[in-house]
PAGUVO-511050 format. One record per atom (N, C-alpha, C): z, x negated, y negated; atom name; residue in three letters. Coordinates in steps of 0.2 Angstrom, whole numbers. Atoms other than C-alpha are relative to their C-alpha. Last residue first. Layout:
! PAGUVO-511050
@w->Z, u->X, v->Y, name->CA, resn->ALA;
...
//
This chain:
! PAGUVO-511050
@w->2, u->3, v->-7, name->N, resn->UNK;
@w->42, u->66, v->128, name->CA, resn->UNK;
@w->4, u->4, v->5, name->C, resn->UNK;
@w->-5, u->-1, v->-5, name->N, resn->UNK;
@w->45, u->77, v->111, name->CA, resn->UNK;
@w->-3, u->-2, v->7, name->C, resn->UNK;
@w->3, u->-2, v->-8, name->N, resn->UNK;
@w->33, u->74, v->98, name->CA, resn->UNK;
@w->4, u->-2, v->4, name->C, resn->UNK;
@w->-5, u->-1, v->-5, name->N, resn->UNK;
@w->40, u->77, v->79, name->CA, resn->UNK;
@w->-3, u->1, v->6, name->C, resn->UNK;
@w->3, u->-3, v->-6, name->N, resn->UNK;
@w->31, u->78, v->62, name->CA, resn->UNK;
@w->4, u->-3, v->8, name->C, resn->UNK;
@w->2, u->3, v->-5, name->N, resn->UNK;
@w->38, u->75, v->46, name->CA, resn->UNK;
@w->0, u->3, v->6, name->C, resn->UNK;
@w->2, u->-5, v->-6, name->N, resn->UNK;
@w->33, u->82, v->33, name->CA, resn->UNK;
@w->1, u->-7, v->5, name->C, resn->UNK;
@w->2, u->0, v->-9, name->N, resn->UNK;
@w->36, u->70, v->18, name->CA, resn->UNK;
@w->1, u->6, v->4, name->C, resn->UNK;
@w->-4, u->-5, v->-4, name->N, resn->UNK;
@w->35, u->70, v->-2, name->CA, resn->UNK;
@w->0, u->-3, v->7, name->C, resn->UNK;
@w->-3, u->-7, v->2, name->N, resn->UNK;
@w->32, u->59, v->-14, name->CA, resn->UNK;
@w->0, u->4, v->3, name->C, resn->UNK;
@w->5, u->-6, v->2, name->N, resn->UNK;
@w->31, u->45, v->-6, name->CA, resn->UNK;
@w->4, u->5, v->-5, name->C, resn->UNK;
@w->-1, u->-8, v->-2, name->N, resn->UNK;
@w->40, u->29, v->-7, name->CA, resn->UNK;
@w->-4, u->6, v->-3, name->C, resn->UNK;
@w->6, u->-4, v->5, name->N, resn->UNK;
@w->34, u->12, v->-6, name->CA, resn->UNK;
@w->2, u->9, v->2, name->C, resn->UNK;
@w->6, u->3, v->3, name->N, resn->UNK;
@w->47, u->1, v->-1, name->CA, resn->UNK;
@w->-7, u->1, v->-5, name->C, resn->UNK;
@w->-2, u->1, v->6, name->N, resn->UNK;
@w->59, u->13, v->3, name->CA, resn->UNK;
@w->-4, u->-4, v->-4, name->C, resn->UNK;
@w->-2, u->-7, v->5, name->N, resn->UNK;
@w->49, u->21, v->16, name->CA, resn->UNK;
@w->1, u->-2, v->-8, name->C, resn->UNK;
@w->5, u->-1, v->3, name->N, resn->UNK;
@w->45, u->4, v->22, name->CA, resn->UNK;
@w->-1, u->6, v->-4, name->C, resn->UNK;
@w->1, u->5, v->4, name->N, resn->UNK;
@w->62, u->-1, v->26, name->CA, resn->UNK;
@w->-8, u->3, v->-2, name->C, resn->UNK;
@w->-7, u->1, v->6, name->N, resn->UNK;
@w->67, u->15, v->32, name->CA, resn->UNK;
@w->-2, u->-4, v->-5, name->C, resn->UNK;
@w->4, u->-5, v->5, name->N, resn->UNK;
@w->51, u->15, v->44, name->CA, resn->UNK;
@w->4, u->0, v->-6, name->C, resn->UNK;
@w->8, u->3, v->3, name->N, resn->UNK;
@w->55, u->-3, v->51, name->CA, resn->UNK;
@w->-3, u->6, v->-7, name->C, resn->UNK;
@w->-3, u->4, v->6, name->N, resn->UNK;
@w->75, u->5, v->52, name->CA, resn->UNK;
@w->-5, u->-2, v->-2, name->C, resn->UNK;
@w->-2, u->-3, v->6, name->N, resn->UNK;
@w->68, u->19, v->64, name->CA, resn->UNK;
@w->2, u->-4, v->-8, name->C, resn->UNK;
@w->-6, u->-1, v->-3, name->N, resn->UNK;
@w->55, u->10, v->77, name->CA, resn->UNK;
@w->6, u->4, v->-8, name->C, resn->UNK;
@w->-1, u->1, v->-5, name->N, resn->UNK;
@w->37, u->3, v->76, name->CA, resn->UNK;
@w->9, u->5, v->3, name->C, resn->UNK;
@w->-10, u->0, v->-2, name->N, resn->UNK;
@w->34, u->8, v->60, name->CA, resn->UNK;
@w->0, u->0, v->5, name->C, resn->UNK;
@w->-3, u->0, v->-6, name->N, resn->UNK;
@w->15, u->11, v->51, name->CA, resn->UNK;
@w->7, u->-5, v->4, name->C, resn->UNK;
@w->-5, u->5, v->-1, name->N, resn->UNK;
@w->8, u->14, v->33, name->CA, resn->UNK;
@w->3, u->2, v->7, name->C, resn->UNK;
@w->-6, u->1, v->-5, name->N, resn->UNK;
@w->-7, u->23, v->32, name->CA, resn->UNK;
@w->3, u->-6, v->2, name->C, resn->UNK;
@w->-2, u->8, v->2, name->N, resn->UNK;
@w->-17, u->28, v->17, name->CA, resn->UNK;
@w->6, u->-2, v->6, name->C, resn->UNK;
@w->-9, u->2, v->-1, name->N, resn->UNK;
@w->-25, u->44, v->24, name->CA, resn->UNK;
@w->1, u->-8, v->-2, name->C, resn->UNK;
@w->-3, u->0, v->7, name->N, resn->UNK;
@w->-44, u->50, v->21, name->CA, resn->UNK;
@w->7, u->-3, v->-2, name->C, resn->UNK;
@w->0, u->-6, v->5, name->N, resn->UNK;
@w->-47, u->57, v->35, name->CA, resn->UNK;
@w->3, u->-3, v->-6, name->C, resn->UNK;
@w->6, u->-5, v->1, name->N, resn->UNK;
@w->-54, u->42, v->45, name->CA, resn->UNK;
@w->-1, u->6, v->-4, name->C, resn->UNK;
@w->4, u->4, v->7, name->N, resn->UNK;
@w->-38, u->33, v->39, name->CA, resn->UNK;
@w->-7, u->2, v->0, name->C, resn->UNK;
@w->-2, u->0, v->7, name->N, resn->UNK;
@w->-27, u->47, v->47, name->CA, resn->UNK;
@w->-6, u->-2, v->-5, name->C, resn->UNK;
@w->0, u->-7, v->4, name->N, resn->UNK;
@w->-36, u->46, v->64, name->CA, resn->UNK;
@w->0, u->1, v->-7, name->C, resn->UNK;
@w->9, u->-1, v->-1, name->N, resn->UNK;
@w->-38, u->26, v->66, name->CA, resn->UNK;
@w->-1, u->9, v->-3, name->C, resn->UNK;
@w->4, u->7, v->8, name->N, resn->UNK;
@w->-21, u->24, v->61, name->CA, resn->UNK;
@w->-5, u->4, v->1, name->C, resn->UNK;
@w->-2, u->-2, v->7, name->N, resn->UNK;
@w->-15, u->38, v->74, name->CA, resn->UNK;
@w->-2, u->-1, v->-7, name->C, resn->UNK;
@w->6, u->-4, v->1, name->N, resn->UNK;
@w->-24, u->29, v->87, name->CA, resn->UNK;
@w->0, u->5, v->-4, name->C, resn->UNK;
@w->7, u->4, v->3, name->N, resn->UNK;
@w->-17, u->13, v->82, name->CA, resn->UNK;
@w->-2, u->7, v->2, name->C, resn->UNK;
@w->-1, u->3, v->8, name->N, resn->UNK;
@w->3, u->19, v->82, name->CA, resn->UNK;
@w->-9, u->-1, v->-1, name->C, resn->UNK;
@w->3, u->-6, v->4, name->N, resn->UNK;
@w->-1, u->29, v->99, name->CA, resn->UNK;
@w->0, u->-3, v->-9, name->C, resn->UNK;
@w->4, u->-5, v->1, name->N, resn->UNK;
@w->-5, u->13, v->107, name->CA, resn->UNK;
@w->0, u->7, v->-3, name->C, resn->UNK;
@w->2, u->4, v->5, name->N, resn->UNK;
@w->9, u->2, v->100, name->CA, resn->UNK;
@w->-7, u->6, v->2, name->C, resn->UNK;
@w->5, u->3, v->-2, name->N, resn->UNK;
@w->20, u->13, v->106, name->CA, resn->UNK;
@w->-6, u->-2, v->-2, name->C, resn->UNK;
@w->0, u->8, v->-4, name->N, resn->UNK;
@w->38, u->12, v->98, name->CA, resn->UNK;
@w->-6, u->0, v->6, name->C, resn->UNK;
@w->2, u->1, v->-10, name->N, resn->UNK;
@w->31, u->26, v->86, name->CA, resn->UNK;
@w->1, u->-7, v->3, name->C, resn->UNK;
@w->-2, u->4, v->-5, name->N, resn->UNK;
@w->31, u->28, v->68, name->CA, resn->UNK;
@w->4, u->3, v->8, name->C, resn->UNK;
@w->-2, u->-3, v->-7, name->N, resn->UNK;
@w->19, u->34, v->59, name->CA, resn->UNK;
@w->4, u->-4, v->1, name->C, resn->UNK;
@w->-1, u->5, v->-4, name->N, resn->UNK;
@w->19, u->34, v->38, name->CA, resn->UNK;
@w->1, u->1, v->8, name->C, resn->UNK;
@w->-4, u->-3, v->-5, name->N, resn->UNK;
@w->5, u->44, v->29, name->CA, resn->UNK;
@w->5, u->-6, v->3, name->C, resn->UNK;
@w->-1, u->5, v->-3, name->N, resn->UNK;
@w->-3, u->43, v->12, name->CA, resn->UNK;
@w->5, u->4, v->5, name->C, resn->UNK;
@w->-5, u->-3, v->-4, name->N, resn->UNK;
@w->-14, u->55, v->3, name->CA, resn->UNK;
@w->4, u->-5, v->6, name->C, resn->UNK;
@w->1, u->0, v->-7, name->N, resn->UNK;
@w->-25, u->46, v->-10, name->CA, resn->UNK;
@w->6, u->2, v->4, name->C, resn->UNK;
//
């Protein structure tokens, strides 16, 4: 299974992202903020990452 991590300090994009991901198929792990993601990167680490970038 293809796994993804979002993080986002809005709670609203982090669940609509979920929802997306896991309807395709995604194992998703989510992070409110940069050390949340760190910690759980390391926790369970991918094999690869893309990460993806939205500029406000």
């Amino acid at each position: 299974m293809k796994k993804a991590l979002i993080v986002d300090d809005n709670e609203q994009n982090l669940y609509l992202l979920q929802t997306v991901l896991t309807g395709q198929g995604y194992d998703v792990l989510t992070a409110a903020n940069g050390v949340e993601a760190l910690e759980r990167a390391r926790s369970d680490l991918p094999t690869s990452l893309s990460p993806i970038s939205s500029c406000r």
